[in-house]
C-alpha positions in Angstrom: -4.7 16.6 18.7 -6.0 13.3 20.3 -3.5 13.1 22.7 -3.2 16.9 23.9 -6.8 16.4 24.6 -6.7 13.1 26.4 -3.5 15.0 28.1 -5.5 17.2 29.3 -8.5 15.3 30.9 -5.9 12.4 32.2 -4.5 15.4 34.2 -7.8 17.4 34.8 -10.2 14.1 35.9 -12.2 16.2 37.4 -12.7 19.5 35.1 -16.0 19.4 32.9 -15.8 21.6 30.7 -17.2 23.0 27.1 -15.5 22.5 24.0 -14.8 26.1 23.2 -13.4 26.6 26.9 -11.2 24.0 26.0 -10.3 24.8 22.7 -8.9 28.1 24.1 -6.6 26.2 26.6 -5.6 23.9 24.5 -4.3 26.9 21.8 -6.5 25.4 18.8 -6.0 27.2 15.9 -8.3 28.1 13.9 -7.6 26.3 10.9 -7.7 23.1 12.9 -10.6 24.1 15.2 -12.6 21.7 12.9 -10.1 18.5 13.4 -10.6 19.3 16.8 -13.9 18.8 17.7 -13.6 16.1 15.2 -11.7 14.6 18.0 -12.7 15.4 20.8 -15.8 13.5 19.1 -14.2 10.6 18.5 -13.3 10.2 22.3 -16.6 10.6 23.3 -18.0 7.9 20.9 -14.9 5.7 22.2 -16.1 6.7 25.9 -12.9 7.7 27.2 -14.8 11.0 27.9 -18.8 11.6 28.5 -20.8 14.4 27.5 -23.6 15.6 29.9 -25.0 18.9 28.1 -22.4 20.9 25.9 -19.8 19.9 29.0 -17.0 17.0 28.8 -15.6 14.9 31.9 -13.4 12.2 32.3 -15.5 9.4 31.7 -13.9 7.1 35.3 -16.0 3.9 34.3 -14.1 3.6 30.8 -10.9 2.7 32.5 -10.8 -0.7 32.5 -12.6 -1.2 29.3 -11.2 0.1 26.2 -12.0 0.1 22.5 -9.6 -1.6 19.6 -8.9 -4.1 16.6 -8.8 -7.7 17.1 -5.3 -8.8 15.3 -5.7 -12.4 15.3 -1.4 -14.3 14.9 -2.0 -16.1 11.4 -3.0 -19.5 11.7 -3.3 -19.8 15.3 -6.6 -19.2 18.1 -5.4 -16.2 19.9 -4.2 -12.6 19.2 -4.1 -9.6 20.1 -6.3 -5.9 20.4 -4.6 -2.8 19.0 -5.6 -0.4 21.1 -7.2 3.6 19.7 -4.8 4.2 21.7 -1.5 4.2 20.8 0.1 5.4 24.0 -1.2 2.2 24.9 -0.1 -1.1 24.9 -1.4 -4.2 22.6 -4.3 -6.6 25.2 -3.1 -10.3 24.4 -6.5 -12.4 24.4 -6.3 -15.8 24.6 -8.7 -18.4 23.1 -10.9 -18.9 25.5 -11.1 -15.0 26.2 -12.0 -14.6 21.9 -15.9 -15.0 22.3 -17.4 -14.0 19.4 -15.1 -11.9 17.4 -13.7 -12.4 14.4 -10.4 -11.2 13.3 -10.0 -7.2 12.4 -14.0 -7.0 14.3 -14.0 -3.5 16.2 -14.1 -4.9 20.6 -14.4 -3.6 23.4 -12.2 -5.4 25.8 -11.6 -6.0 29.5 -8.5 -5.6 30.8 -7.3 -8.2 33.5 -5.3 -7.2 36.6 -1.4 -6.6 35.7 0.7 -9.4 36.4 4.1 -9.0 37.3 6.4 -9.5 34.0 3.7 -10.7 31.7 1.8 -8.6 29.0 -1.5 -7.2 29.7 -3.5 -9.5 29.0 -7.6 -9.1 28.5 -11.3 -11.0 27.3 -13.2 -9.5 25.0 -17.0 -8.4 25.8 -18.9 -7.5 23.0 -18.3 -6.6 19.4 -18.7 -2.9 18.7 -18.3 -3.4 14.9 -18.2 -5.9 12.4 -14.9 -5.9 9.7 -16.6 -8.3 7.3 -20.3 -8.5 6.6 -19.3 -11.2 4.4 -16.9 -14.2 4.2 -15.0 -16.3 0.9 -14.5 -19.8 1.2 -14.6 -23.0 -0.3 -18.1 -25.6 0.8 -17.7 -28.4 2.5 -20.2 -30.9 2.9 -20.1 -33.3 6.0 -22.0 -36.6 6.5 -24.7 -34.6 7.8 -24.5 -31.1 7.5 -22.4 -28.2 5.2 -20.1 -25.7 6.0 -17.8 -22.6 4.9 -14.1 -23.1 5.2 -12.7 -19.9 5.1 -9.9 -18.8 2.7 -8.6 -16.5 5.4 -6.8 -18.5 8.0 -7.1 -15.7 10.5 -11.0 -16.9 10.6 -10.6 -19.3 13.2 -14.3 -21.1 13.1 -15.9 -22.6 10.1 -19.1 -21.3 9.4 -22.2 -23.8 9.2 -24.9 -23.1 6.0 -28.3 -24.9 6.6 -29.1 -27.3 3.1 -31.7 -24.8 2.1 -29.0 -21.8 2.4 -26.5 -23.2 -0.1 -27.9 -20.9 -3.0 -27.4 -24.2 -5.2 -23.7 -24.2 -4.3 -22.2 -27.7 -4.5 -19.3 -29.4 -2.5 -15.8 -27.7 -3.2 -17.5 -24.8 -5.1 -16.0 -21.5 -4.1 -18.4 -19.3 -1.8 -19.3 -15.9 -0.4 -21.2 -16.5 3.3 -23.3 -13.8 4.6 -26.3 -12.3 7.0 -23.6 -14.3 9.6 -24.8 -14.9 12.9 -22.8 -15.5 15.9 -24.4 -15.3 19.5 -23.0 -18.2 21.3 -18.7 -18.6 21.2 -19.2 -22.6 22.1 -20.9 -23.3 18.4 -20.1 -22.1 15.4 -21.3 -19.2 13.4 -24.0 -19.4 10.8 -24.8 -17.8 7.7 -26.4 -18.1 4.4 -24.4 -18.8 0.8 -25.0 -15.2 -1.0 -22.8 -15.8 -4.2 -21.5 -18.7 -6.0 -18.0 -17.5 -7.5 -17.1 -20.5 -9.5 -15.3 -24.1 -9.0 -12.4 -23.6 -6.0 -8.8 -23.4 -7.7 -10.2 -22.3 -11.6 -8.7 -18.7 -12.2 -11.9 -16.7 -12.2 -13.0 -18.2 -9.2 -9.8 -16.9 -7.7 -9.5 -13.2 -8.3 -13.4 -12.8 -7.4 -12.9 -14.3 -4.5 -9.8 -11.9 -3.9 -11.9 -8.8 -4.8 -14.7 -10.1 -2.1 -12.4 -10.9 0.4 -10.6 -7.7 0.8 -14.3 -5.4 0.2 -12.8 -4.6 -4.0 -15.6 -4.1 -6.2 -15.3 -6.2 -8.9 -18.2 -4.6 -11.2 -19.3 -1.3 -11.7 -23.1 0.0 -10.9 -24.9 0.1 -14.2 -25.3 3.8 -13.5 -21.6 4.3 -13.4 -21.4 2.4 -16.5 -24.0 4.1 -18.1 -22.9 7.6 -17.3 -19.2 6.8 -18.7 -20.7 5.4 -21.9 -22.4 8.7 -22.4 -19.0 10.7 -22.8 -18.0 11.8 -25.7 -14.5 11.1 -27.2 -15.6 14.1 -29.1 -13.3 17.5 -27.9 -15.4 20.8 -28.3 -13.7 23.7 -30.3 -14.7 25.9 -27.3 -12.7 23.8 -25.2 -9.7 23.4 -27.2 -9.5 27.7 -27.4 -8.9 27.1 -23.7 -5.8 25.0 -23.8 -2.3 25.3 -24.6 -2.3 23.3 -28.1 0.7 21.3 -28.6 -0.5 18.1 -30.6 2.4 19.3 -33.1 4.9 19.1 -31.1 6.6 15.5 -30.5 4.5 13.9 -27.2 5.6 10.7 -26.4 4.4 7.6 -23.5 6.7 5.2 -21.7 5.6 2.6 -20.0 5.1 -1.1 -18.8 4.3 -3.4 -22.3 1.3 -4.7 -20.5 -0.1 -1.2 -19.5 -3.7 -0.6 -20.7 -4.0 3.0 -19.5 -1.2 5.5 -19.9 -2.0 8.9 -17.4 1.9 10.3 -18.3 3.5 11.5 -21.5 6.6 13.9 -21.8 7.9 16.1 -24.9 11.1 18.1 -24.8 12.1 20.8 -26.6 14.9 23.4 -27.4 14.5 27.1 -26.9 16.9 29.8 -28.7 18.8 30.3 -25.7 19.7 27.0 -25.4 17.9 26.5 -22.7 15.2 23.4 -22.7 12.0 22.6 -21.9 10.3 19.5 -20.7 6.7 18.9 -21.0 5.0 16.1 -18.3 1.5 16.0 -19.7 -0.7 14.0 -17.4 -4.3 13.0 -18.4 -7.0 15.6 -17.6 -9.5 12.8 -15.8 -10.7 15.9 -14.0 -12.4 17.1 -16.9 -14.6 14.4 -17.3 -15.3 13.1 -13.4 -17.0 16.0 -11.9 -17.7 16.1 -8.2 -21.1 15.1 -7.9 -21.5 12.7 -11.2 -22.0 9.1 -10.5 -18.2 8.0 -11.7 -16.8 10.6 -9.0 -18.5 9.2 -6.6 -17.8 5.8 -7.3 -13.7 6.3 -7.7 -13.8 8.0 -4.5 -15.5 5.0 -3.0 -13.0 2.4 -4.9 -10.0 5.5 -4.2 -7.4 2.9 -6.5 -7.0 0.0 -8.8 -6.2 -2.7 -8.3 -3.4 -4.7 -10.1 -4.0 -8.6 -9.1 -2.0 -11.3 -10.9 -3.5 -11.5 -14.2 -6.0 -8.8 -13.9 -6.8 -5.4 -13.2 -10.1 -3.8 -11.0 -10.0 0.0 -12.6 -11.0 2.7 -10.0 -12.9 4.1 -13.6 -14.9 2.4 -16.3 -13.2 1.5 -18.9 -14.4 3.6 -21.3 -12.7 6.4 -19.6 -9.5 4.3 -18.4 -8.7 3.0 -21.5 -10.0 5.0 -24.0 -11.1 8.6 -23.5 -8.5 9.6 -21.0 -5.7 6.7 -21.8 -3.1 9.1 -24.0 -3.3 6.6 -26.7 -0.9 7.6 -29.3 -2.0 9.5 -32.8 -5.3 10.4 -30.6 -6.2 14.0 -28.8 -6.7 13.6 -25.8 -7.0 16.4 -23.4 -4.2 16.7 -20.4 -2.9 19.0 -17.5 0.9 19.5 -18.0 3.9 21.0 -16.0 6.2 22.5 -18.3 9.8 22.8 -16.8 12.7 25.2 -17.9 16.1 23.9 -17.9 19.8 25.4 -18.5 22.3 24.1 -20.3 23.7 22.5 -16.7 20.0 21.2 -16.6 19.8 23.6 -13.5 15.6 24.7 -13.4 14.8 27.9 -14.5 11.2 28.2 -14.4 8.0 26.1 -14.2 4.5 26.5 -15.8 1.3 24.5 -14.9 -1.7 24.4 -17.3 -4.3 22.8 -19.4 -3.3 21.6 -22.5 -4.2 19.1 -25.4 -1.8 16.7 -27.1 -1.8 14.1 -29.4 0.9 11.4 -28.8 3.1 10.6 -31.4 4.8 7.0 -29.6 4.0 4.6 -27.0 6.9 3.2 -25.9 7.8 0.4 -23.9 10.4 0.6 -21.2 12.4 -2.6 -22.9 12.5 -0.1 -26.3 13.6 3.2 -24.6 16.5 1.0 -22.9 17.3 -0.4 -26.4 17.3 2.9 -28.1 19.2 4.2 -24.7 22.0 1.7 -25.4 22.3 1.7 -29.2 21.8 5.1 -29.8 19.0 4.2 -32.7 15.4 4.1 -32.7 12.3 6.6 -33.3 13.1 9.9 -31.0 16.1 8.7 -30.3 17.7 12.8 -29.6 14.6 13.4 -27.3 15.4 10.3 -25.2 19.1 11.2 -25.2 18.5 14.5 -24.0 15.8 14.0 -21.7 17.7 10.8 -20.0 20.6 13.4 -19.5 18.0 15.7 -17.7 16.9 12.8 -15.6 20.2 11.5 -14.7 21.3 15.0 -13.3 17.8 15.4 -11.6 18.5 11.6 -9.8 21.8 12.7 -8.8 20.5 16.0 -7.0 18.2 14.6 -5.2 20.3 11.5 -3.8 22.8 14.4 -2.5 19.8 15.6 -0.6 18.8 12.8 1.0 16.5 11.2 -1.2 16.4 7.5 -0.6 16.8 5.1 -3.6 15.7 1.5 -2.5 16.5 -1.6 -4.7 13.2 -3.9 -4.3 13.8 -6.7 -6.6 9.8 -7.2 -7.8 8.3 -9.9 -10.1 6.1 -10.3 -13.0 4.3 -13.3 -14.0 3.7 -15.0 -17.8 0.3 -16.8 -17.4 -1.3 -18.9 -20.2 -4.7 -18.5 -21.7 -6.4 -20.2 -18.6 -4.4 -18.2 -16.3 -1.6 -20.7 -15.2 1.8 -19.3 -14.9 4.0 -20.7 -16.9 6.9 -18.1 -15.7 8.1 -15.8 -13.1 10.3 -13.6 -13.7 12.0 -10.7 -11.7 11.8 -6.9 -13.2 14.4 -5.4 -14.4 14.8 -1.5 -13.2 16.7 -0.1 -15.6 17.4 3.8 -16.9 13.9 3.7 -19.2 12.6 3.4 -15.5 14.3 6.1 -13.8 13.7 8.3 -16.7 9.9 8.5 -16.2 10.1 7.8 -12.4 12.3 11.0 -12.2 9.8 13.7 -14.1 7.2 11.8 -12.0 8.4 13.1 -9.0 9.5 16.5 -10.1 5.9 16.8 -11.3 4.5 15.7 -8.3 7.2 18.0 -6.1 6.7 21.2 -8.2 2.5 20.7 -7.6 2.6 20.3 -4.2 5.2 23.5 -3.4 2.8 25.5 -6.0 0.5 25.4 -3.2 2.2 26.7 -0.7 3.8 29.7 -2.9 4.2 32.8 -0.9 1.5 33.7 1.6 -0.8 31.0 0.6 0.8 28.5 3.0 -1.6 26.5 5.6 -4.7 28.8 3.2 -5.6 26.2 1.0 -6.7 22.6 1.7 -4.7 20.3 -0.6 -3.8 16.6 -0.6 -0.5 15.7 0.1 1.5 13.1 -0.3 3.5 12.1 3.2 5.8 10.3 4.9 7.0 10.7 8.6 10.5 9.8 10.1 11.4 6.6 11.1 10.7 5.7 15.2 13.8 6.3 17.3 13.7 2.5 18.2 13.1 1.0 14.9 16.4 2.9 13.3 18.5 2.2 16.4 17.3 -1.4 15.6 18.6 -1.4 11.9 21.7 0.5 13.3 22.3 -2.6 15.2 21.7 -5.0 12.4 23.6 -3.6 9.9 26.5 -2.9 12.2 26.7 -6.7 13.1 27.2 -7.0 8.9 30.0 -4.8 9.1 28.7 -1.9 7.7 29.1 1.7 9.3 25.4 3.9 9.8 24.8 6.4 12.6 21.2 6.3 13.5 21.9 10.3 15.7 22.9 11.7 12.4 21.6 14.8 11.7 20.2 14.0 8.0 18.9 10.7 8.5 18.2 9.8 4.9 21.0 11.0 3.2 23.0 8.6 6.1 21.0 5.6 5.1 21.4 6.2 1.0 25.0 6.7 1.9 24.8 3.2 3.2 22.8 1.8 0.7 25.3 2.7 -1.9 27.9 1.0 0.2 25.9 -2.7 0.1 25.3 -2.1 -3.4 26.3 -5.0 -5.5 27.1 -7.0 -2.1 25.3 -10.4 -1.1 23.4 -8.9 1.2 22.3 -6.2 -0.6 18.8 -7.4 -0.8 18.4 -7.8 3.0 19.9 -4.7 3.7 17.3 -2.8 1.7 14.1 -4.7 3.1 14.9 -4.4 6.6 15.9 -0.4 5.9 11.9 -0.2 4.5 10.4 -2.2 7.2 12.5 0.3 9.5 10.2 3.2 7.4 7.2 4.5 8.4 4.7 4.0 5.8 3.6 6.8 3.2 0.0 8.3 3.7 -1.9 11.0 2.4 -2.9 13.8 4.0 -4.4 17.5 4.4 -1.4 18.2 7.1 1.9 18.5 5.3 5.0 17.0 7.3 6.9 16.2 4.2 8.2 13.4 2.5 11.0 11.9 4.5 12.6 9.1 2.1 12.3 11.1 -0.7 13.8 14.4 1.0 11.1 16.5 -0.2 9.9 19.2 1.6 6.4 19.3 -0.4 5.4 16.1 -2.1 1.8 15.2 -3.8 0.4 12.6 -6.1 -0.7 14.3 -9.1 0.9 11.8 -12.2 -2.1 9.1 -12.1 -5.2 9.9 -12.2 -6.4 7.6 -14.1 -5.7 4.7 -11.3 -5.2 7.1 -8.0 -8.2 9.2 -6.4 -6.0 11.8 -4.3 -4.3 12.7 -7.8 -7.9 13.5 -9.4 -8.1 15.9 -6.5 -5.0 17.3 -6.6 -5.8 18.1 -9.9 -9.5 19.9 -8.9 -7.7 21.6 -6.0 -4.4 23.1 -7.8 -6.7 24.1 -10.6 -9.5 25.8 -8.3 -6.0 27.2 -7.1 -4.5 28.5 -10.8 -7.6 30.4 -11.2 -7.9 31.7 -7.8 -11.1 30.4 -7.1 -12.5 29.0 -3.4 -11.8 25.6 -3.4 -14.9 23.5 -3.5 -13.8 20.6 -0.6 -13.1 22.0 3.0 -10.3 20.5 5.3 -12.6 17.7 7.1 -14.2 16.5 3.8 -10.4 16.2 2.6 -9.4 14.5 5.4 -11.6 12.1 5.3 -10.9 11.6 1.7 -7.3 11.3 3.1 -7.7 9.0 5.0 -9.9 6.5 3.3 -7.6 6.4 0.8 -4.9 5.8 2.5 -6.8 2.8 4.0 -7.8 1.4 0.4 -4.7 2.0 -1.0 -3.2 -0.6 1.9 -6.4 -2.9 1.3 -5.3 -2.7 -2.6 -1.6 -3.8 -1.2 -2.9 -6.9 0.3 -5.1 -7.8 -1.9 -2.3 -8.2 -5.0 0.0 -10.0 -2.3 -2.0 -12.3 -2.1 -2.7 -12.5 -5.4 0.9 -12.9 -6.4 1.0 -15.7 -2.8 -1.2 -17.9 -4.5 0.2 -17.8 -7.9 3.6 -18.7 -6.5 2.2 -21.4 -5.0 0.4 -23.1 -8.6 4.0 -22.1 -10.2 5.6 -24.7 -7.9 3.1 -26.8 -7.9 4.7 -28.5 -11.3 8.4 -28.1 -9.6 8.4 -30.7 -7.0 12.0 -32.3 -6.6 13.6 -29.2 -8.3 16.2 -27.4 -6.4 16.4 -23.4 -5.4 18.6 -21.0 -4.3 17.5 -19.4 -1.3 18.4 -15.9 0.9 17.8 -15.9 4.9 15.8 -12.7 5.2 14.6 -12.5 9.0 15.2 -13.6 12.0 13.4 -14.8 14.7 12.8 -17.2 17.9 10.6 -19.5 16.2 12.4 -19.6 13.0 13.9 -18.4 10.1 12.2 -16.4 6.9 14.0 -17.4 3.8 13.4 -15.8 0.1 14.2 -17.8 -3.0 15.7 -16.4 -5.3 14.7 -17.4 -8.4 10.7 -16.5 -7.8 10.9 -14.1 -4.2 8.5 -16.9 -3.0 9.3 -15.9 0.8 8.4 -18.2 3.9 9.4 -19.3 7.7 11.8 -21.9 8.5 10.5 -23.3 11.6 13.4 -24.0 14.6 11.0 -27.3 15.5 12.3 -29.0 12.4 15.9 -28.0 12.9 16.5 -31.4 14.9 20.1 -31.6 14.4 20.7 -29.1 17.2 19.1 -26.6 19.7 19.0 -23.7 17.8 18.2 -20.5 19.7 17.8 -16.7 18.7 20.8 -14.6 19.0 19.6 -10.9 19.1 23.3 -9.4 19.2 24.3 -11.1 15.9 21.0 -11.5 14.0 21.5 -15.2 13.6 20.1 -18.5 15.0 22.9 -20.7 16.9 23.0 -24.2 17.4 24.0 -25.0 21.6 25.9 -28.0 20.8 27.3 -27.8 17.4 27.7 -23.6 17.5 26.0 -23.1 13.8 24.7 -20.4 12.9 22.2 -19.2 10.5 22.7 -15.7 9.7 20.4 -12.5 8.5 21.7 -12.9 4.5 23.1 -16.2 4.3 22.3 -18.1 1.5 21.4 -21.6 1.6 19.9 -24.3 -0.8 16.2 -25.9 -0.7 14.7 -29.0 -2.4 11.1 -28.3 -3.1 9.3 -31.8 -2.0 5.8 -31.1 -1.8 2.8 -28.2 -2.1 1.0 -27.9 1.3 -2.1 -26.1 -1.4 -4.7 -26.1 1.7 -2.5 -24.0 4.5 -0.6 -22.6 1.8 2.6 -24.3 2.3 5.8 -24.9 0.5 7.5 -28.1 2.2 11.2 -27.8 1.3 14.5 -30.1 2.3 17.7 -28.1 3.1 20.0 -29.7 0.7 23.3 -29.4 3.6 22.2 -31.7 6.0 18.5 -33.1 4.3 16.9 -31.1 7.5 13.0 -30.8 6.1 12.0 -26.8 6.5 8.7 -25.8 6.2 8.1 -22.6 4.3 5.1 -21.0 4.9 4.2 -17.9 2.2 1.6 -16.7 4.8 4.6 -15.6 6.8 6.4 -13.7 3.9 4.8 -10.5 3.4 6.7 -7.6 3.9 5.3 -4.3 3.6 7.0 -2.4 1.6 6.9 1.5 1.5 5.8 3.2 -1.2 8.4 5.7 -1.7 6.3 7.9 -4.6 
């Protein structure tokens, strides 16, 4: 919508012209009339167009100054400003041209005149918006005078606190800095010490900091509390009358054995025809948060948990997350299921959606389902049979259709009473996993489509659950990179994703499987949510929603308010904008969340090999690039960047063709998915660093975590 419009005024510069004028020649619909002027607001606020009574013009003047993000490059005094626009390129800024901004601050920049051959390049001059109104960081105290180091090595400047700021903060005590000042680019900002979180480096002191850096509230609002406390675990007979009733029948939960909440149960049963039925029974959160009430407001506010190292920050009070709507088992507990109809050839015969109360009969950990899987003995041994048979076939279908099954290897920490780990370990993702991720996404799926039955389609606002295609230039790219491994993949194929599973199956099992699948996600667009449905490209769905968690996922409390405002054929009580906006906040939290447990699984990597200097490691080149080489290890996925500087045995440059580095003189090459071996010698705690030696030819590599993070798409 934002670029017909800007289409339109970039070729009309000198039409002014009403909204409603332009509406019509744009061809709004009506159903997005709404998003529209949302827009065309946007670009007003952003100046690209001006407003003089209810007429809009080309706003000339805003040419040369445009609005964006500041992206400082980790660790180093310059960056870059991600344009509003993305038909626009990225502005380099320079040092020099930073002036007061901090890194992720909302600019307004200057663009310089175009040289020939260079990037645009631009200075910032002024500082539309703020990202942080607040800083973490340890206190330093020089000979005459204290100051803020920041945590965040993309906050270039240390802050300076005046002695009778310091809050009673003491030297090496970890800090939040606030009410920050910063007028004059040739000093350094100033602020005021607003929270003490603790001694730097004890566990505590840690996560809080985590939690402030990335905006996570850590605590809940007394009101919040207080209203959650006030629930009753209490189920009224009235409300029970309402429900399907199936606390007889055998309910059962599968999940992680550190999992405090449990939003998902199944049950399965035979019919007389032989036919089966499966039960996904999800808590029914949206019986107790009501729009309006305190806690509703606040989850929408905190949109997920989030899962640090250690420690969870619940999106609801615990009362409610662990207790009232947690399907404990041998408790009722109220729940919204989706009861599916199978055949004998497990082909789906019909669906059902409705309230319903249940009373869980096992909570199961994955490691027992597998065991029972595998030895055929255990409690509800015929139901896991039978629905693992279901799951399989369900799997199967949807990988012939396209759906895309990535292998992400992903860890899991033991930590010891102070919080030390003592252990990482990598996950295991076996059939208990599949078993439950598969009625997940059939739930999820059959939701979603329920909305759009008939000619309901585009008539109810609904939160979905999407996923865009891949760029053109990013999956020519992998083409290209998996073609210099040997492999076959045609990135003009018709059915893109059933073209890439096809290939995934092929690396399967293969030394480079690993690699193959990272740089296949980081090909991916990422999934959002949205009011708009485009569909789910990696998992081939036409409709997908999140509905399965709504105990730790906002969007899925409102799928549930909107299908069941839906079921009963009632107006739905959020209109399109509203759910945008919900949309697209948690979208943005649910990346914030991302960041925030990367780091906290960074910094635990790092006190893990903190007690293994000397010790050696097995290691996986996994990128590429002209200043170095990222390398994973395999026994902890500690990622990092070997740095071509401290390759002095050769020149080593970047060979795009081949995905490798190559020496000039000597002709070696370090290739995308070679393996290699690393001595850890020492723990660089301050910038984060693990210093290694490459055990071949006792080259020192430096291996900076800060480098590693890959974002990995969220495939449901």
């Amino acid at each position: 919508m934002k670029n017909l419009i800007k289409a339109f005024f970039n070729t009309n510069p000198n039409v002014a012209i009403n909204s409603k004028t332009l509406g019509s020649k744009l061809k709004v619909k009506k159903k997005d009339y709404e998003f529209f002027k949302q827009e065309l607001y946007s670009l007003a606020k952003e100046n690209f167009i001006k407003k003089t009574g209810k007429r809009y013009k080309l706003n000339r003047e805003s040419k040369n100054k445009l609005v964006g993000q500041l992206q400082l490059v980790n660790g180093q005094n310059y960056g870059f400003v991600i344009l509003k626009d993305k038909n626009q390129k990225d502005v380099f800024i320079s040092e020099k041209n930073l002036k007061t901004a901090f890194d992720g601050d909302k600019v307004e920049v200057l663009l310089f005149a175009k040289r020939t051959g260079k990037n645009q390049e631009g200075q910032i001059i002024k500082v539309v918006e703020r990202k942080r109104s607040e800083i973490v960081g340890v206190l330093r105290k020089s000979k005459s005078f204290y100051f803020v180091e920041p945590d965040d090595n993309k906050i270039h400047r240390d802050i300076y606190v005046s002695s009778k700021n310091l809050k009673k903060a003491n030297d090496g005590d970890k800090v939040v800095v606030g009410k920050i000042e910063w007028d004059e680019s040739k000093l350094n900002p100033e602020g005021i010490i607003t929270d003490v979180l603790g001694k730097a480096g004890t566990y505590d002191a840690e996560i809080a900091s985590i939690a402030r850096e990335f905006g996570i509230k850590y605590k809940f609002a007394n009101p919040v509390i207080k209203e959650a406390n006030s629930i009753s675990n209490e189920i009224p007979k009235e409300e029970i009358k309402n429900r399907i009733d199936i606390r007889d029948k055998n309910v059962f939960t599968i999940d992680p054995k550190t999992a405090k909440d449990f939003d998902d149960a199944v049950s399965i049963e035979k019919l007389g025809n032989g036919n089966t039925i499966v039960g996904i029974h999800i808590a029914d959160v949206s019986h107790y948060v009501t729009p309006g009430s305190q806690i509703f407001k606040e989850a929408e506010k905190r949109a997920t948990s989030v899962y640090l190292v250690g420690k969870v920050i619940p999106m609801l009070p615990e009362n409610l997350s662990n207790n009232i709507c947690s399907l404990v088992p041998n408790e009722d507990r109220l729940t919204f299921s989706v009861f599916v109809e199978f055949d004998k050839k497990f082909k789906q015969v019909s669906y059902q959606i409705a309230k319903t109360i249940i009373n869980s009969k096992r909570r199961f950990t994955y490691d027992e389902v597998q065991d029972i899987l595998e030895t055929e003995k255990g409690d509800f041994v015929n139901e896991l049979k039978s629905v693992n048979k279901i799951a399989r076939f369900l799997r199967d279908e949807r990988t012939k259709n396209g759906s895309i099954n990535f292998t992400t290897p992903d860890i899991e920490f033991e930590l010891d009473k102070d919080g030390v780990p003592v252990e990482i370990k990598i996950k295991e993702s076996n059939e208990s996993h599949q078993l439950i991720e598969e009625f997940m996404l059939l739930a999820n799926r059959l939701i979603s489509s329920h909305m759009n039955k008939g000619d309901t389609r585009d008539k109810n606002p609904f939160v979905y659950r999407v996923h865009d295609l891949p760029s053109e230039e990013k999956i020519n790219e992998f083409a290209k990179f998996v073609q210099s491994l040997g492999y076959e993949f045609n990135p003009q194929a018709q059915n893109k994703s059933k073209e890439l599973q096809n290939l995934l199956e092929k690396a399967k099992g293969s030394e480079e499987e690993a690699v193959v699948n990272e740089i296949a996600i980081r090909s991916m667009a990422k999934a959002i949510y949205s009011t708009q449905n485009i569909g789910h490209y990696g998992l081939g769905f036409k409709f997908y929603s999140h509905f399965t968690s709504p105990i730790r996922r906002f969007p899925d409390l409102m799928a549930h308010l909107l299908i069941f405002d839906f079921i009963k054929k009632e107006k739905a009580k959020f209109t399109w904008k509203r759910l945008e906006e919900i949309c697209d906040h948690s979208s943005l939290m649910e990346k914030n969340a991302t960041n925030a447990e990367r780091l906290s699984i960074k910094l635990k990597q790092i006190e893990f090999l903190k007690g293994k200097i000397g010790e050696t490691f097995n290691g996986v080149i996994s990128g590429i690039t002209h200043f170095g080489i990222f390398v994973e290890l395999s026994a902890n996925l500690a990622e990092g960047l070997i740095q071509l500087r401290d390759l002095d045995d050769d020149y080593y440059v970047l060979d795009e063709d081949s995905y490798s580095i190559k020496g000039s003189h000597t002709e070696k090459q370090f290739r995308l998915g070679d393996k290699i071996q690393v001595k850890l010698k020492r723990v660089d705690e301050e910038k984060k660093r693990l210093i290694l030696l490459f055990l071949n030819d006792k080259i020192i590599f430096i291996i900076d975590i800060e480098y590693c993070i890959i974002t990995f798409l969220e495939t449901y």
